[in-house]
N, C-alpha and C positions, 0 to 999 in steps of 0.2 A: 722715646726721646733720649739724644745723650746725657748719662748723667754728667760729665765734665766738661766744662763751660771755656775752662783756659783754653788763650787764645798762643798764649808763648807769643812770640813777635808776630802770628798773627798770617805766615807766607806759606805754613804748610797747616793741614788739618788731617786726620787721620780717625774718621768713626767707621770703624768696623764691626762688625755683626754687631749692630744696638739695636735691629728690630726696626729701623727707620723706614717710614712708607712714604712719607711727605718731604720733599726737598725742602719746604718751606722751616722743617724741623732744623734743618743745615741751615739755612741762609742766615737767621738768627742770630748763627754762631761764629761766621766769617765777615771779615771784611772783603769786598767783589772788589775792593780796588787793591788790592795787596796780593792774594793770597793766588802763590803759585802753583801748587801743588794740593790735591785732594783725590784723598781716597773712600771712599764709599762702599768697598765693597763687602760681599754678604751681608745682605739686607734685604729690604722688601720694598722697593722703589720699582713701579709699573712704569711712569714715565719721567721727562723731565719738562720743566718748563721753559718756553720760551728766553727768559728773561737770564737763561743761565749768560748769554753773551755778555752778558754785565760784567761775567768777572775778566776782563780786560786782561788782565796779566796772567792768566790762568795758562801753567805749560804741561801738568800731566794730570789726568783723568780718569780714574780707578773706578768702574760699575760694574766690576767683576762678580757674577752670581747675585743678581737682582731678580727680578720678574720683568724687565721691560721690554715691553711691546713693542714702540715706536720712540723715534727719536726728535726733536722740536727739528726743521730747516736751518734755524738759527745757527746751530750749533757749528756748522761749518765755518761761519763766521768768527769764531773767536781768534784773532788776532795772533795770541801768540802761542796754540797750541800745540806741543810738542808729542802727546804721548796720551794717545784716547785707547782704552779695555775697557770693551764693550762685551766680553766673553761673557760665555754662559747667561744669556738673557733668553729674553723668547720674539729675538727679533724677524720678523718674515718680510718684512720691505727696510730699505733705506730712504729718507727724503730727499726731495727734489733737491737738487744742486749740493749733496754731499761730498762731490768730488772739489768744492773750493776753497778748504783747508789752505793757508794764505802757508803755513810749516810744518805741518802735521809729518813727524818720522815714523812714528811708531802705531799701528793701525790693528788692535786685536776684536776682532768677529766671533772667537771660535766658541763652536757650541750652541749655533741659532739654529735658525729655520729659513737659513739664505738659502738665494740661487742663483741663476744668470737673471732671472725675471724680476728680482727684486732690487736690481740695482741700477742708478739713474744714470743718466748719457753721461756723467762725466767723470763718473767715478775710478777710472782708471786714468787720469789726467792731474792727478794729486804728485808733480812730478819731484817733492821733496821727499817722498817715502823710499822707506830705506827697509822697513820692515814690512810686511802684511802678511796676517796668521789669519784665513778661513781655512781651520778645519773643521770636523765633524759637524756640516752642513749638507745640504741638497746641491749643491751643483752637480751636470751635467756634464756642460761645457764652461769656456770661457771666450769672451771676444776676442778678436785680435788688435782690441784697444790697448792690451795690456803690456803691449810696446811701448807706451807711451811712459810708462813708470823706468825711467831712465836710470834712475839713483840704485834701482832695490838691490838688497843684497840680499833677505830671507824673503822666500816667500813660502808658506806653507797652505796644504791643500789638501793635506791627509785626510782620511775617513770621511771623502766625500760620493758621488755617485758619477764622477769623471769618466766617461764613455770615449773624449779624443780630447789633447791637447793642442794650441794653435801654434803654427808655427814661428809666429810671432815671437813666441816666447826666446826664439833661439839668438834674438837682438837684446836682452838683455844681459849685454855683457859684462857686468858689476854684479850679476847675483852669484852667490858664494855658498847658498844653503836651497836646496830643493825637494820640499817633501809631498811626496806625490803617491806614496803607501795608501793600502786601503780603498782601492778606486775601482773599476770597471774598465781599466783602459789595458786593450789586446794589443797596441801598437806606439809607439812612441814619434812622432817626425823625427826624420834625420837631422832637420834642424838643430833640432835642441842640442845636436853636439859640437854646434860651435861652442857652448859654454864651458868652463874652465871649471867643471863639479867633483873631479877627481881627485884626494892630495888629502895632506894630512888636517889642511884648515879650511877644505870646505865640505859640505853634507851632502848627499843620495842619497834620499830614502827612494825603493821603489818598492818593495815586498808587498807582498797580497795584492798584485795583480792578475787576472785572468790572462796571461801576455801568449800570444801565438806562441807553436813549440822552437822558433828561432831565439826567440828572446829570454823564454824559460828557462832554455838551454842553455842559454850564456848567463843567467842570474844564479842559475844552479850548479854550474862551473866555477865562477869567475865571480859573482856576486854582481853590484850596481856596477864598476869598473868594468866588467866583461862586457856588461851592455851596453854601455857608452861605447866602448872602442868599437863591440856590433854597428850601432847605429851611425858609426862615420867612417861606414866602407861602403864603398860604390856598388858594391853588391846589394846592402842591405836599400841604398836609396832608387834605386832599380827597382828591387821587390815592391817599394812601398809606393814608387810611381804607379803602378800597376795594380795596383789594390783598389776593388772600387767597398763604394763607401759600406753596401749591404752584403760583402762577400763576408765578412765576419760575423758569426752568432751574437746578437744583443746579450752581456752577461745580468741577469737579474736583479732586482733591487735588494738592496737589502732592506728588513724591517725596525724601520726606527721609531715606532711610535710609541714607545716604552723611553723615550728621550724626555731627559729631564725639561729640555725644553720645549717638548710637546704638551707637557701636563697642564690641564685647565685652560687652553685653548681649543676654542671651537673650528672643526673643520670643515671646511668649503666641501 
């Protein structure tokens, strides 16, 4: 239970690591019609309840390094949220209609137990985000709904198990930051180099990919820049028309079940 009870004016609250498992220990201590801002993280919170949509004026949402499992439906509902970390939990699905965040910019994931499977039809249709960080997760792939995120400018994807990216992705043209390290992806679409990822104020990550010896080749020369300029020469979109989908070795998984956020759940 928090020992300190002051509320100050009552619009921001801040209980970090107090050992809290029960949301019910917070609610106590806020007013849900005021309080903008809260943070919760490093704790010991499994879920949250329903009723969190009460706090109406709620704009950022700190559950960073919890235990939570699932998340209420509701929660998308909350009106005027701006800024949901959800990082480091042990979440393996999303609830039905997550993607209808009414202003949600800022969308942090990283550190579950996502995938393409765990996420509901509209979750790439949140078209105010600006940020979204799933790394060190299980995906695979991703849709090619992910056009739909019109605003993004980070999106991160690092340290996941990404075998092809969609070429989708090559439409959003506002994003500024791409991190795609740590993956299983041998090829890249040409697509992706309509994007503007080059320069001093935007990011490439590509490193520790398994990349064919054309793209190796140019990351190991040239660095991310080498490879962008490879990927938007007619040559290389030639090659990769021509690639069929089993012509490449599947690169292995790696072993994540030494992951904080595999411990003490049960697997299927």
């Amino acid at each position: 239970m928090p020992k300190d009870k002051k509320k100050d004016d009552g619009t921001e609250a801040d209980y970090v690591d107090r050992n809290i498992t029960n949301f019910k220990q917070v609610s106590e201590l806020i007013d849900p019609f005021i309080i903008t801002r809260l943070s919760l993280s490093h704790n010991k919170l499994t879920c949250l309840p329903p009723n969190i949509v009460d706090l109406i004026n709620l704009q950022s949402l700190n559950l960073w390094n919890n235990q939570i499992e699932e998340l209420p439906q509701s929660i998308s509902s909350l009106p005027k949220l701006r800024i949901l970390n959800v990082g480091m939990n042990k979440l393996s699905i999303l609830p039905r209609g997550f993607g209808s965040f009414p202003e949600l910019e800022i969308l942090d994931l990283t550190y579950n137990n996502l995938s393409e499977r765990s996420l509901p039809g509209n979750f790439f249709f949140i078209n105010t985000l600006r940020a979204l960080y799933l790394g060190d997760n299980d995906f695979e792939m991703l849709p090619g709904d992910v056009e739909n995120l019109t605003n993004l400018q980070i999106l991160v994807l690092r340290e996941n198990d990404l075998l092809t990216l969609p070429k989708e992705l090559g439409k959003l043209t506002r994003l500024r930051e791409l991190h795609i390290q740590g993956n299983r992806l041998a090829m890249i679409p040409p697509e992706l180099g309509n994007l503007e990822l080059i320069g001093s104020k935007q990011v490439l990550r590509l490193e520790h990919n398994p990349f064919i010896p054309r793209l190796q080749e140019q990351f190991d020369a040239n660095g991310a820049a080498g490879v962008w300029a490879h990927i938007r020469t007619d040559d290389y979109r030639y090659f990769f028309g021509r690639q069929e989908p089993s012509s490449t070795p599947v690169p292995p998984k790696r072993n994540k079940e030494k992951k904080v956020s595999r411990k003490g759940i049960q697997q299927a």
